[in-house]
C-alpha positions in Angstrom: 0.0 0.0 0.0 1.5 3.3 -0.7 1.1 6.5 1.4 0.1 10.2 0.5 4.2 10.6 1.5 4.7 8.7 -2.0 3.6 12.4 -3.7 6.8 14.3 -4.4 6.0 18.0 -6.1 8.5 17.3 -9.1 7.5 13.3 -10.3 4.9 10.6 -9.5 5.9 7.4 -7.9 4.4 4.5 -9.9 1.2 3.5 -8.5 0.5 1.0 -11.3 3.1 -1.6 -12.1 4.6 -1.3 -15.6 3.3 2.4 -16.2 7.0 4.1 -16.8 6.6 7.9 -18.1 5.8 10.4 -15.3 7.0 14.0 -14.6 6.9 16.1 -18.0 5.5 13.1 -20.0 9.1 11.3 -19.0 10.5 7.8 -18.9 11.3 6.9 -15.3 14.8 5.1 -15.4 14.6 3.7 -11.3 17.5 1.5 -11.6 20.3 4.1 -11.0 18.9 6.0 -7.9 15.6 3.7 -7.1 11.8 4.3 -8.0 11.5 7.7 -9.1 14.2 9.5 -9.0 15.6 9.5 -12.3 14.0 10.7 -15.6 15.5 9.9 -19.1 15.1 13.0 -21.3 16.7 13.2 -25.0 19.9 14.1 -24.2 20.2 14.2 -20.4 18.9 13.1 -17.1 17.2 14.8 -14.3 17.1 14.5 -10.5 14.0 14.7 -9.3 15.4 14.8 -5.6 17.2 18.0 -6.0 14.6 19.2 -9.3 17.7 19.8 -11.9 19.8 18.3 -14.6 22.6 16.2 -14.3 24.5 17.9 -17.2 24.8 21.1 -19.0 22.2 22.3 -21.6 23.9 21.5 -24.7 22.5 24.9 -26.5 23.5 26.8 -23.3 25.5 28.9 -25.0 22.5 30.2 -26.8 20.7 31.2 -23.9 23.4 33.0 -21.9 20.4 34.7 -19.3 19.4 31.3 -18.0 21.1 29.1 -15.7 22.6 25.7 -17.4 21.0 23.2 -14.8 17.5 24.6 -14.3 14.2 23.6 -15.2 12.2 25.3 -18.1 13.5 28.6 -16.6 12.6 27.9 -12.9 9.0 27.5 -14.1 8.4 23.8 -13.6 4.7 24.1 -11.8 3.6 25.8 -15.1 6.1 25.0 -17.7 7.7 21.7 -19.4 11.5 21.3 -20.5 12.0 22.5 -24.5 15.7 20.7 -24.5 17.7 22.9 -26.0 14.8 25.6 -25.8 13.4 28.2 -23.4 10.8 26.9 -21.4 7.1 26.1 -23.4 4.3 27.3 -21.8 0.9 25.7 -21.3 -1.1 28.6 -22.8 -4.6 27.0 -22.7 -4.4 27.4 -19.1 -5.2 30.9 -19.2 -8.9 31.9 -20.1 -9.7 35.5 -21.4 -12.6 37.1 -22.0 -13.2 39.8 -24.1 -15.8 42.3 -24.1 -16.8 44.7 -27.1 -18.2 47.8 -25.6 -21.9 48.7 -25.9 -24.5 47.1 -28.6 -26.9 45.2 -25.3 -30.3 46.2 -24.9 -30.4 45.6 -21.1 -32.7 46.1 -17.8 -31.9 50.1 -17.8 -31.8 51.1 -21.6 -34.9 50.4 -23.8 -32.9 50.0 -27.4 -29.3 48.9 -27.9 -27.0 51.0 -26.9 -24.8 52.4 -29.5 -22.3 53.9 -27.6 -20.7 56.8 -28.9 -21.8 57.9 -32.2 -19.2 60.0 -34.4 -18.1 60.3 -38.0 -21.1 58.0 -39.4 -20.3 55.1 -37.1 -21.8 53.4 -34.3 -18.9 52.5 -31.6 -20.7 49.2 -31.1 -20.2 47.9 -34.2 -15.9 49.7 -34.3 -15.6 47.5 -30.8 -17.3 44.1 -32.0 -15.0 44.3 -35.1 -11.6 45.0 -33.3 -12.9 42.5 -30.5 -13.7 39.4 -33.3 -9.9 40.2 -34.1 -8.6 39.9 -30.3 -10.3 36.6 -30.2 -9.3 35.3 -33.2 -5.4 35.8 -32.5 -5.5 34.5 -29.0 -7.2 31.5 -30.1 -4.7 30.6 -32.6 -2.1 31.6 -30.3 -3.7 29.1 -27.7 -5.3 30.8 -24.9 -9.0 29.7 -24.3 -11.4 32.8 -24.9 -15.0 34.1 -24.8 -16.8 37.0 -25.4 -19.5 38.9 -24.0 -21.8 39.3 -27.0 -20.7 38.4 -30.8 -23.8 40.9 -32.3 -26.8 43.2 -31.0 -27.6 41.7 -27.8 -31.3 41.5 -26.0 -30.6 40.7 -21.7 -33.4 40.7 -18.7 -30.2 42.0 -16.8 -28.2 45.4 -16.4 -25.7 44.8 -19.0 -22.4 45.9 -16.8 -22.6 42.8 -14.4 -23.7 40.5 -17.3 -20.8 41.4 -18.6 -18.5 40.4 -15.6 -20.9 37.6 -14.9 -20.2 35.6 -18.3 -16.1 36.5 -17.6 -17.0 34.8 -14.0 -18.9 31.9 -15.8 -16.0 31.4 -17.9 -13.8 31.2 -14.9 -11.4 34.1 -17.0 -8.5 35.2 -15.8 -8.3 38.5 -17.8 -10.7 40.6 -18.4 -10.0 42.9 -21.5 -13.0 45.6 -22.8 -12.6 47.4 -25.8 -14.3 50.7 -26.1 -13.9 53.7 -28.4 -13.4 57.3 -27.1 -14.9 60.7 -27.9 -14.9 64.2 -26.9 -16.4 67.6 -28.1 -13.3 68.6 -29.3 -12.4 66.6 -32.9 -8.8 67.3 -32.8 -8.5 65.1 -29.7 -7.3 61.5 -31.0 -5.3 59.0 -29.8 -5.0 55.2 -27.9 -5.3 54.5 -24.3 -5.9 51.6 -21.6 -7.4 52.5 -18.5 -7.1 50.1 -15.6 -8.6 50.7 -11.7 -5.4 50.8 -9.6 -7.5 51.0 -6.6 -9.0 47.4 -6.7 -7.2 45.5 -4.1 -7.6 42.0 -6.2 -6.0 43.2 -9.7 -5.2 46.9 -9.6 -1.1 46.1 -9.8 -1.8 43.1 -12.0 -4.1 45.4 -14.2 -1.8 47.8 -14.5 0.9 45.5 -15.9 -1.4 44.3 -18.3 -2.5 47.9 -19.4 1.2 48.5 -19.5 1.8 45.2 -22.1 -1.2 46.3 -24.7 0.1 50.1 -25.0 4.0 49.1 -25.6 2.1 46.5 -28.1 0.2 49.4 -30.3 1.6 50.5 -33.1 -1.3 51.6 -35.4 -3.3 54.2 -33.7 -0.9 57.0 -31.9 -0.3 57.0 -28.7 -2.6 59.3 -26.1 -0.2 61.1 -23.8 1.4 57.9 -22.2 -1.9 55.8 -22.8 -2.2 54.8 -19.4 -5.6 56.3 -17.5 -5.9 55.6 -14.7 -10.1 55.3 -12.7 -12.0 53.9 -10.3 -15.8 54.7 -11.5 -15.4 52.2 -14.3 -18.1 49.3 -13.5 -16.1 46.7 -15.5 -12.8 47.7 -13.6 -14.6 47.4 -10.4 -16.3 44.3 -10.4 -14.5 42.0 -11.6 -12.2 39.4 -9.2 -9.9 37.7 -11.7 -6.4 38.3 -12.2 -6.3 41.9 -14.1 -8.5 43.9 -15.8 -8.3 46.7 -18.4 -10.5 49.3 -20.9 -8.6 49.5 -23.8 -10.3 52.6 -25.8 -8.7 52.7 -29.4 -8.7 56.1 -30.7 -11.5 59.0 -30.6 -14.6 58.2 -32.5 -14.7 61.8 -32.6 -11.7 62.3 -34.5 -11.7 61.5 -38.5 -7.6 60.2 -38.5 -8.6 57.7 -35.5 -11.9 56.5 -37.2 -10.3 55.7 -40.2 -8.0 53.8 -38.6 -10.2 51.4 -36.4 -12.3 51.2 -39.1 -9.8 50.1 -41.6 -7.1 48.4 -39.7 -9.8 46.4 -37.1 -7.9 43.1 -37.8 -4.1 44.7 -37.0 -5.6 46.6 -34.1 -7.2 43.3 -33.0 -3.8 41.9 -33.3 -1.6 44.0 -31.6 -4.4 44.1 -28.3 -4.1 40.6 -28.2 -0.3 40.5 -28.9 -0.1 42.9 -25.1 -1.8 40.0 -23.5 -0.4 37.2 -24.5 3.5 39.2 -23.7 2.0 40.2 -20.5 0.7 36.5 -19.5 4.2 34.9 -20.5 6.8 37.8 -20.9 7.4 36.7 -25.0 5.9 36.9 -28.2 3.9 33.8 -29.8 5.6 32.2 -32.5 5.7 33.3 -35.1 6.5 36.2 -34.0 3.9 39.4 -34.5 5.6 41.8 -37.0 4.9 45.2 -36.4 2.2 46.7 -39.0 3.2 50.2 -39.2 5.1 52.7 -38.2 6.0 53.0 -34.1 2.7 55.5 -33.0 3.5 59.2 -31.7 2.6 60.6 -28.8 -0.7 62.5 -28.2 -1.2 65.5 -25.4 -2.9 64.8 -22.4 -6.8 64.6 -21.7 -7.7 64.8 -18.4 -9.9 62.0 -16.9 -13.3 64.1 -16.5 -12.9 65.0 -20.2 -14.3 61.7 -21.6 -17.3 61.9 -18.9 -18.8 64.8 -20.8 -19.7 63.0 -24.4 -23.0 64.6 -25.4 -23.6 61.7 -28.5 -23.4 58.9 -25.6 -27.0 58.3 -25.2 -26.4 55.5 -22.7 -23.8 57.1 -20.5 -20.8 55.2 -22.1 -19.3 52.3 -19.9 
């Protein structure tokens, strides 16, 4: 009979006879150091006692920032061994959901809410189309995804915490809502990320994320430093995964940043999604993203309040 003592956090003893391949998939070789305690990768063994290699990588000298003996980069609860590799990364066991801004017909508004309305275009239908693209690219990178509404949605609930309650459903670890911006004044233009560094489950994590998606943008300039940060945003507030952010692509109100989102909703799409993958696992997916255009300039600075006062936001924006 064996005992719960039998776990060890880096293999699995055998608990049916014959079975050999264990920690990272494997061969257990117990004849050298007894049951366990040995597993037979390509080209060299490692200890499962002390949790390293015998022997040197062999492309060490490739990878001159890691150490030669460890583990897929110290990672080994969330990570398997590449030999001769950086460490490969699990990505399906991180969940996003992703939420285009506006177009529900909820408890408190009796139509569907456009969102902000400039140039000709409903911000609705700018967010679902940059939001499709978000979701397609994390998919193919391999992160499992939802998203709030795929079209004009009817709900017999307030649509800000159906929102967060399909992320919950989904068990999501991000939360990532994409939203248009607009002001009076049509000069104003610009992308920003706004994150709530005041909740106490995911403001720091948020902001890292917020962080990832701006340095990632290189299609619609820059606002100021395109960080924003606020703490009235229901979607910040409310939900409890991991990090949260309000990515609002350029100004509706402004004719440069409508033609962009409108034209370049896929490479938009693209580069969010590129910020989040980078942010859950610190490198690009391979292949890597090539940038799409030019790096974006910087915009002056809006003040927070200024983006409360849109008079062609029926439904009060967020």
């Amino acid at each position: 009979m064996k005992l719960v003592s039998s776990y060890s956090p880096r293999h699995l003893r055998p608990a049916i006879g014959g079975y050999r391949y264990f920690f990272n998939g494997q061969e257990a070789d117990n004849e050298v150091l007894g049951e366990g305690a040995l597993h037979a990768f390509e080209y060299r063994m490692h200890d499962t006692r002390i949790g390293r290699f015998w022997s040197v990588d062999p492309l060490a000298g490739k990878f001159p920032w890691n150490s030669t003996y460890a583990f897929a980069e110290n990672m080994p609860t969330w990570a398997r061994e590449l030999e001769g590799l950086e460490a490969d990364v699990n990505a399906n066991d991180n969940r996003v959901a992703i939420d285009p801004g506006h177009g529900i017909k909820g408890t408190k508004n009796s139509k569907v809410d456009p969102g902000a309305v400039g140039n000709d275009f409903y911000e609705k239908d700018i967010t679902l189309s940059i939001s499709e693209s978000v979701n397609k690219h994390l998919s193919e990178w391999g992160l499992e995804t939802t998203m709030t509404r795929t079209g004009d949605l009817t709900i017999d609930q307030e649509q800000i915490s159906y929102r967060i309650s399909v992320a919950h459903d989904f068990d999501a670890d991000l939360f990532v809502s994409i939203h248009t911006n607009s002001t009076t004044n049509p000069d104003v233009r610009g992308f920003l990320v706004c994150y709530n560094p005041n909740n106490k489950i995911n403001g720091e994590n948020s902001q890292l994320l917020a962080e990832s998606i701006v340095s990632s943008q290189s299609i619609v300039p820059i606002f100021n430093n395109g960080l924003q940060p606020r703490d009235k945003l229901g979607v910040l507030n409310q939900f409890k995964g991991t990090a949260s952010v309000l990515v609002e692509v350029g100004f509706i109100s402004n004719n440069n940043d409508v033609l962009l989102m409108t034209q370049n909703a896929d490479e938009i799409g693209r580069e969010i999604a590129l910020g989040v993958y980078k942010y859950l696992y610190n490198k690009e997916p391979s292949p890597p993203v090539q940038p799409s255009l030019k790096m974006p300039e910087l915009m002056y600075p809006i003040t927070p309040q200024d983006n409360l006062k849109i008079g062609n936001n029926p439904m009060g924006g967020w």
